[in-house]
C-alpha positions as CSV (number, residue, x, y, z in Angstrom):
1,X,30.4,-21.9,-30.9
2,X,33.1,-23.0,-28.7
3,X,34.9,-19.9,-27.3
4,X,37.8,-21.4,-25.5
5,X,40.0,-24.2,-26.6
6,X,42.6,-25.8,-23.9
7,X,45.9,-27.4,-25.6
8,X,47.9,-29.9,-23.6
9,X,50.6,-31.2,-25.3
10,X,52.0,-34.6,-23.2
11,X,54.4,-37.2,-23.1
12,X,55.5,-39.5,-20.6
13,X,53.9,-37.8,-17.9
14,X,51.1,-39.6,-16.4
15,X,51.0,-39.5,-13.4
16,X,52.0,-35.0,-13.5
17,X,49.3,-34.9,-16.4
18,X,46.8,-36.7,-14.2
19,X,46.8,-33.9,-11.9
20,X,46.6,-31.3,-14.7
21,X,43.4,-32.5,-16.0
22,X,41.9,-32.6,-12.3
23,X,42.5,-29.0,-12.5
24,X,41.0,-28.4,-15.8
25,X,38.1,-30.2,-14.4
26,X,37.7,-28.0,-11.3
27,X,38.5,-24.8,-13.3
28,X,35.4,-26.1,-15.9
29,X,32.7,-26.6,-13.0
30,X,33.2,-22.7,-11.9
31,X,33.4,-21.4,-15.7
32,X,30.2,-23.4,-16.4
33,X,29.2,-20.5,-18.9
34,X,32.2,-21.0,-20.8
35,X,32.2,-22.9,-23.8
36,X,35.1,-25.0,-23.9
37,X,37.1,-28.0,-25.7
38,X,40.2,-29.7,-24.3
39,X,42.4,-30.7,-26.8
40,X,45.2,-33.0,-25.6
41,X,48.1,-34.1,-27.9
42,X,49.9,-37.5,-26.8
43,X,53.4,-36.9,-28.0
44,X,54.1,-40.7,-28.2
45,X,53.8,-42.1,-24.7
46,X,55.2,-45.0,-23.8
47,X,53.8,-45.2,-20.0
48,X,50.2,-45.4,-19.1
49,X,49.1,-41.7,-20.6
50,X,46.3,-43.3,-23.2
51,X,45.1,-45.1,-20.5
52,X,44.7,-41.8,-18.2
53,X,43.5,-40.0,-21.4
54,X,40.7,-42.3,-21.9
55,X,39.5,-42.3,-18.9
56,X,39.4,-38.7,-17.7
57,X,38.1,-37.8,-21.8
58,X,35.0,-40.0,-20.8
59,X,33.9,-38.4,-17.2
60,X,34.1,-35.0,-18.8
61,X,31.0,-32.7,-19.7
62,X,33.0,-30.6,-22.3
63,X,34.3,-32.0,-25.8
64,X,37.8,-33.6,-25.4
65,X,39.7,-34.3,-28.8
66,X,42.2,-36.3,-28.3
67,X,45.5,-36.1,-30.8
68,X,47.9,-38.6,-31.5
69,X,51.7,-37.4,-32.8
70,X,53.5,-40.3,-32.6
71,X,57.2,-38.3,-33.3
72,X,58.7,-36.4,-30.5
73,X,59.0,-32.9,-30.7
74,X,57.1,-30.0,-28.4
75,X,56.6,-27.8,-31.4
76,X,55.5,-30.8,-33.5
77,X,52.7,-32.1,-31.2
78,X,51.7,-28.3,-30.9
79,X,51.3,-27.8,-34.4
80,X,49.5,-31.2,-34.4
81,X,47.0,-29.8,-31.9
82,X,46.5,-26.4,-33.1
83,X,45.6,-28.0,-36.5
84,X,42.7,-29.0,-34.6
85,X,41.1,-26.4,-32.5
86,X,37.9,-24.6,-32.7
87,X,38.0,-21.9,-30.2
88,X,37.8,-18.2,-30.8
89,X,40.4,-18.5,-27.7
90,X,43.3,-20.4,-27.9
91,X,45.3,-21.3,-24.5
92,X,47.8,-23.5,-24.1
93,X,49.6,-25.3,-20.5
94,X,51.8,-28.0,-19.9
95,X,51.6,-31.6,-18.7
96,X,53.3,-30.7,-15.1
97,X,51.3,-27.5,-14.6
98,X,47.5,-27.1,-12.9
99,X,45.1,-24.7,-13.4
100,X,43.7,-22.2,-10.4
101,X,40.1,-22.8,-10.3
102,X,39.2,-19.8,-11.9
103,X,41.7,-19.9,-14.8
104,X,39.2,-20.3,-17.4
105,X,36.8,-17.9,-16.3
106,X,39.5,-15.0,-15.9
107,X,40.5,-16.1,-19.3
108,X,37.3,-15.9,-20.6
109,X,37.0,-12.5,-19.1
110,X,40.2,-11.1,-20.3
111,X,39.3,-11.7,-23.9
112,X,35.6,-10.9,-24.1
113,X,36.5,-7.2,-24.7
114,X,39.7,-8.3,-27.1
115,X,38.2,-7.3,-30.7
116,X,41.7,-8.0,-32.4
117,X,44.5,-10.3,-32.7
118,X,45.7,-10.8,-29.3
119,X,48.8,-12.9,-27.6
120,X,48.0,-12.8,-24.2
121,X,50.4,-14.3,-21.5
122,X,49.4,-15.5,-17.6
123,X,51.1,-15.8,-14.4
124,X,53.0,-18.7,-13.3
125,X,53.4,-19.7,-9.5
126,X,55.9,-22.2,-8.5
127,X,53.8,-25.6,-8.1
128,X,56.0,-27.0,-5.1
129,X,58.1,-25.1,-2.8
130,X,61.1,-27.3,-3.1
131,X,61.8,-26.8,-6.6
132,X,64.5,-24.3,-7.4
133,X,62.9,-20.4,-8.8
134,X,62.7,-20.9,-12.9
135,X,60.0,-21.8,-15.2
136,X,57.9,-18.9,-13.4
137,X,56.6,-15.7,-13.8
138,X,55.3,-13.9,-10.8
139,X,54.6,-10.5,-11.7
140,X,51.2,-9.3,-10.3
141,X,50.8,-6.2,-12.7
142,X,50.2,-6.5,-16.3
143,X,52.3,-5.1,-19.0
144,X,53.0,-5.3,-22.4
145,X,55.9,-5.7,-24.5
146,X,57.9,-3.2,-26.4
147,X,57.2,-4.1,-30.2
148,X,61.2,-3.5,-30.4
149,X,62.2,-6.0,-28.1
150,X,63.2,-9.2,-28.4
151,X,60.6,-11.2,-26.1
152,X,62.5,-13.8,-24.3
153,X,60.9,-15.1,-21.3
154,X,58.0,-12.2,-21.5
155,X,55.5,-14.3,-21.1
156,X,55.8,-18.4,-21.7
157,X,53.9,-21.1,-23.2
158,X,53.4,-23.3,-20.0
159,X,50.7,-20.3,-19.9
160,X,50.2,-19.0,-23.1
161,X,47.0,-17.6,-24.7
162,X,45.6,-15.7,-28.3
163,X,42.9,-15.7,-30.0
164,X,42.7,-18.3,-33.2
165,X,43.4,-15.9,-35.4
166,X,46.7,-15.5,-34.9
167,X,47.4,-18.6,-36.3
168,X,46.8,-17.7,-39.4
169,X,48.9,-14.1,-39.3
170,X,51.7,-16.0,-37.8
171,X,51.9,-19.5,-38.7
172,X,52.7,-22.3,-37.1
173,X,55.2,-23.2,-34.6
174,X,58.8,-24.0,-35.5
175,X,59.2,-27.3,-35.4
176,X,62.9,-26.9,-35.5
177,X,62.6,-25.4,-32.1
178,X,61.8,-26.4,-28.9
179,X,62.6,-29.5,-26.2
180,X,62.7,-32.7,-28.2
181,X,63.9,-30.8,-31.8
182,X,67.6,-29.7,-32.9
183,X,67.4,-26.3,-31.1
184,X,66.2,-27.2,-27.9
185,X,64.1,-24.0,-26.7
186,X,62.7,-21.4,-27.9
187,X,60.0,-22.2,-30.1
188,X,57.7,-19.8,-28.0
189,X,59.9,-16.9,-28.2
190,X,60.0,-17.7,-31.9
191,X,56.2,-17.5,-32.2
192,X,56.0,-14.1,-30.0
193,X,58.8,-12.8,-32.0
194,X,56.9,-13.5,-35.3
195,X,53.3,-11.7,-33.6
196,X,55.0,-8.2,-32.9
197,X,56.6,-8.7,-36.3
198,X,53.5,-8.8,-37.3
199,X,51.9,-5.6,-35.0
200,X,50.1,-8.0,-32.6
201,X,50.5,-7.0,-29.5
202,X,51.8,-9.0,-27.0
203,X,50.9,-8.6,-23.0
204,X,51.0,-10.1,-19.8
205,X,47.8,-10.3,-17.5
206,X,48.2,-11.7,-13.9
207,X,44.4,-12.8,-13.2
208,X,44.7,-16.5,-15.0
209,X,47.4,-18.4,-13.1
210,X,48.5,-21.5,-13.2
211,X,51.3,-23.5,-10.7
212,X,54.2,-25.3,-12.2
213,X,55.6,-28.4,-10.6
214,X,58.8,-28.4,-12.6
215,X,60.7,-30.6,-10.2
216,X,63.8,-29.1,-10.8
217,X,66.0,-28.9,-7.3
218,X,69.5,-29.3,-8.1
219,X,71.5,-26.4,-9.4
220,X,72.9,-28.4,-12.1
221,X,69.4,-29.2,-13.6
222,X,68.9,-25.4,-13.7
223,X,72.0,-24.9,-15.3
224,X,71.6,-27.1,-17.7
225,X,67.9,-25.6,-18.5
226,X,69.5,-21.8,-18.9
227,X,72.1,-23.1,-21.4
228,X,69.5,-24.9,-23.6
229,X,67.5,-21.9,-23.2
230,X,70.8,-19.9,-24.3
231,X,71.4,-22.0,-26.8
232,X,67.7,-21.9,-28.3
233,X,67.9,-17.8,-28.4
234,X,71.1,-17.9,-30.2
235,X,69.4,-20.1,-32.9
236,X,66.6,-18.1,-33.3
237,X,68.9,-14.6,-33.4
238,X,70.5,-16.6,-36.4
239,X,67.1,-17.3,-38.4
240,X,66.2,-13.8,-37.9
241,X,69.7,-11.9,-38.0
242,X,69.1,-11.0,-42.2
243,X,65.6,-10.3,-42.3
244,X,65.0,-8.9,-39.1
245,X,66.8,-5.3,-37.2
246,X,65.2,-6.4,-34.0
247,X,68.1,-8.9,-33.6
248,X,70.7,-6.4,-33.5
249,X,69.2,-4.4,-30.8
250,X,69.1,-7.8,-29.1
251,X,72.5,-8.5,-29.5
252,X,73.6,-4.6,-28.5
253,X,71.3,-5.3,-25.5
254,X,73.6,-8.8,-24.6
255,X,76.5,-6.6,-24.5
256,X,75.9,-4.1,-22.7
257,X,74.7,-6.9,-20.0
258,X,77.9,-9.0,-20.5
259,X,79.5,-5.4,-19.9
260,X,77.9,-5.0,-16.5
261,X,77.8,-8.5,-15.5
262,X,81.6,-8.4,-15.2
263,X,81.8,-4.9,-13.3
264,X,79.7,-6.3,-10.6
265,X,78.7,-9.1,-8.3
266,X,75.5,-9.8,-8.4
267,X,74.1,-13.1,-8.9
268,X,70.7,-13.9,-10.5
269,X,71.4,-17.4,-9.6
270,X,73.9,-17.8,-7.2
271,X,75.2,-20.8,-8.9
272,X,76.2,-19.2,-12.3
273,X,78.8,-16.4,-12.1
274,X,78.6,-13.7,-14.6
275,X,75.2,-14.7,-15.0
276,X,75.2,-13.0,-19.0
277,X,78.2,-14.3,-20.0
278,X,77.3,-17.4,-19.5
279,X,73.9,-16.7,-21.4
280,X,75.9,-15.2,-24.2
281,X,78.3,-18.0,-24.8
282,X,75.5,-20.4,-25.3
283,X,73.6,-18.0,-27.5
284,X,76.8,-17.9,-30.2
285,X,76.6,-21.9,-29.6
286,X,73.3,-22.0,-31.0
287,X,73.7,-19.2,-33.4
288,X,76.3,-21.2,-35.0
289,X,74.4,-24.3,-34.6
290,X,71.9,-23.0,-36.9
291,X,74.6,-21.2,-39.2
292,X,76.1,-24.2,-39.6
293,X,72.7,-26.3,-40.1
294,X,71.6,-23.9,-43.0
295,X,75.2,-24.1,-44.7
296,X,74.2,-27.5,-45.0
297,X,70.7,-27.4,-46.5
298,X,70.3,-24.6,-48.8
299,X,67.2,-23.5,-50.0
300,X,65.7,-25.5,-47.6
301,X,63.1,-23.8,-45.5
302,X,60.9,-26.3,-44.5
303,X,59.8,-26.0,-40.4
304,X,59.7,-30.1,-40.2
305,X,63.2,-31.7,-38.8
306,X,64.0,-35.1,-36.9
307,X,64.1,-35.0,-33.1
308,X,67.1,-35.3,-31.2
């Protein structure tokens, strides 16, 4: 029975997710006890990827399914790949990240004495030290999050773990969410949203780790990451705003941070002044993005839209 499946979702990325399956190879050869499949979605590729797929898939001792989704969309290819895992374990990384040699077998030691549904989140270390300080997460304690709370940026899905399960309490991934769909971001926080809705809890666990080479080293690329990150929040606040009371503690919680942003001057990035006001005005952006979008389909509430 496989225990562990490994989802890479990819596109466009050879050469980053050449170096990412090196390290799934390496973290495989210590976790030799592990029974693992790597399933790798190629999100239509129009550089070498297949090539690097096919060649890696053959030299490997583990099963390698790979999954072709021709139509761009993060949350698309994942769905595409979850549809087709086996694992009692389900983790997922990302194309520019690589796996610490003993990823795999901290994984498979974290959830050996998990005897529920479980959403389970790793550190991240920054993959290069020239790249600017987001995309991470480098807390060295685990914790878990409030079942109140609204769980952006908890844990993420460049290192992301549950057991299979939760697939079937939650459902799948938004596909109207998330880089290459109409809301940008988000489609993680949506999912992690959806598992506390559900009473699954939802923790953070430091032992597997993985480094992200993100590349970003301007300030404006960063900026322009926290406003599609803005913008996807304020999207999902306006799926869940009727159904859901959770998003107006969130929304309390963004003003009371707008309110001390402005009474003070600290700086979590010293390139963005008044840090969550900035956050907020791309959250009503995106709440009204979707507000708007649902005017204009009613009754529709299929997950499946066309990619930007």
């Amino acid at each position: 029975m496989t225990e562990i499946s490994l989802l890479v979702c990819t596109r466009n990325r050879g050469v980053s997710l050449s170096r990412t399956l090196d390290s799934i190879t390496r973290a495989a050869r210590v976790a030799a006890h592990v029974a693992l499949e790597v399933v790798i979605v190629d999100n239509g590729s129009t550089d070498d990827t297949a090539d690097r797929l096919q060649l890696w898939a053959g030299a490997q001792q583990f099963p390698v399914v790979c999954v072709s989704e021709a139509s761009p969309g993060l949350s698309r290819a994942r769905n595409a790949g979850l549809a087709r895992v086996q694992g009692r374990i389900v983790a997922m990384t990302d194309d520019d990240c690589v796996l610490h040699t003993g990823y795999l077998a901290a994984l498979a030691e974290r959830f050996a004495a998990v005897d529920r549904l479980a959403v389970i989140g790793g550190r991240i270390l920054p993959g290069d030290p020239a790249d600017l300080p987001v995309t991470i997460k480098l807390e060295d304690h685990p914790m878990t999050a409030p079942r109140g709370a609204f769980p952006g940026g908890f844990v993420m899905g460049a290192n992301l773990a549950f057991t299979r399960d939760v697939l079937t309490a939650v459902g799948p991934f938004d596909e109207r969410f998330g880089g290459g769909a109409r809301f940008v971001s988000a489609e993680d926080t949506d999912f992690l949203f959806r598992a506390l809705g559900h009473g699954i809890s939802v923790d953070y666990d430091p032992s597997f780790v993985v480094n992200h080479h993100h590349g970003r080293r301007r300030p404006a690329d960063v900026v322009a990451l926290l406003a599609g990150y803005g913008f996807g929040d304020g999207a999902l606040y306006a799926k869940h705003i009727l159904t859901d009371r959770r998003i107006l503690a969130a929304i309390r919680e963004d003003l009371r941070l707008m309110l001390a942003d402005v009474r003070t001057s600290a700086r979590p990035f010293p390139y963005i002044r008044h840090f969550h006001v900035f956050r907020a005005r791309q959250k009503m952006q995106g709440f009204a993005a979707y507000a708007l979008a649902s005017l204009r389909r009613p009754g529709r509430g299929a997950t499946r839209v066309s990619a930007r």
